[in-house]
C-alpha positions, 0 to 999 in steps of 0.5 A: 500500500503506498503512502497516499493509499494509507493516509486516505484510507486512514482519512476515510475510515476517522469517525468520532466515536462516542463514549456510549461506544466505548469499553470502559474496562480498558485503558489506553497506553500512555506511550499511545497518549503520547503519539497522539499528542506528539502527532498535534505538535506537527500541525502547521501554524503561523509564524510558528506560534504554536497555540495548542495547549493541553491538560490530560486527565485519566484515572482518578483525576477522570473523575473529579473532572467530571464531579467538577462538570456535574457540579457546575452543570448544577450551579449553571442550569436553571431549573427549568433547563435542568435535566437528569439525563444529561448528569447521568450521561456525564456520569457515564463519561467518567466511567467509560473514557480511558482518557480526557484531553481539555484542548486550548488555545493559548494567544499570542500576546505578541503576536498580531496574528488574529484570534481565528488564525490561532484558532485554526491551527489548534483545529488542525492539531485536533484532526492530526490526534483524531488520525493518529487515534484512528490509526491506532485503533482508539475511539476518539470524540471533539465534544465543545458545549456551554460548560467548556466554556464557562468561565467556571471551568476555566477558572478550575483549570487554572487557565490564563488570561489569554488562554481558551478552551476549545472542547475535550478530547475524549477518548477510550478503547471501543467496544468489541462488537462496534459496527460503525455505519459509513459516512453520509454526506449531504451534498457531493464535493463537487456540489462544494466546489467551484472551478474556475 
């Protein structure tokens, strides 16, 4: 297979996979946690700012990330916002992730560049960990949402003042017996694109 056939294939084959697929009996090795941060490093950015940061959470520290989410989920919501379901599932997060990253952007404060093209360059960080997942088997998901990016969470991960995050990587071993349906897409690429 050339190079060409084993990336596409890897590109073609990426799917986020999502907790409920996951085998929370298992872990993933800290030597495959590091490829898939190490893979985020080579991704390209401007001026070479390098804006990715991440914290990693597994075990117990899994744990109290969560109790920290469900705390402030609770403190958050309104009561008529409130539900049940959605603690149960963050309970269930904490169970069945092997791994959690917290991914941020960290902003130049010399930089001039703009806050977007800083934005896109942890973006591709992302998809070079969601490919190096892939292509090791893991089952990995972006997930963003109103409680990462409170402030309240960024308060907890002590984060800095020009720092943001930009969602969680969650990530576990998937289950056995997973059957993975094949992409759809809307519309064609050839629908998305003008030649000229």
């Amino acid at each position: 297979m050339s190079l060409f056939e084993y990336t596409k294939e890897i590109i073609e084959s990426r799917r986020s996979i999502f907790p409920t697929q996951l085998d929370g009996s298992k872990s993933i090795s800290k030597k495959d946690v590091e490829a898939i941060l190490l893979s985020a490093n080579h991704a390209p950015s401007h001026y070479k700012t390098e804006p990715w940061r991440f914290i990693v959470f597994s075990g117990t520290a899994l744990n109290s990330f969560f109790e920290k989410q469900i705390e402030l989920y609770k403190s958050l919501t309104s009561e008529a916002d409130y539900s049940e379901l959605k603690v149960k599932k963050m309970q269930m997060k904490s169970n069945n992730l092997s791994h959690l990253i917290v991914v941020i952007v960290h902003y130049n404060p010399a930089s001039k560049l703009p806050k977007k093209e800083e934005e896109w360059a942890v973006a591709c960080a992302v998809q070079n960990m969601h490919l190096t997942a892939t292509s090791l088997g893991i089952g990995a998901y972006w997930g963003t949402g109103k409680l990462a990016y409170s402030n309240e969470l960024h308060q907890f991960l002590g984060l800095k003042e020009n720092e943001s995050v930009m969602g969680l990587f969650q990530m576990g071993i998937p289950k056995a017996d997973l059957k993975l349906l094949d992409k759809k897409f809307t519309t064609s690429i050839e629908e998305k694109t003008t030649w000229i």
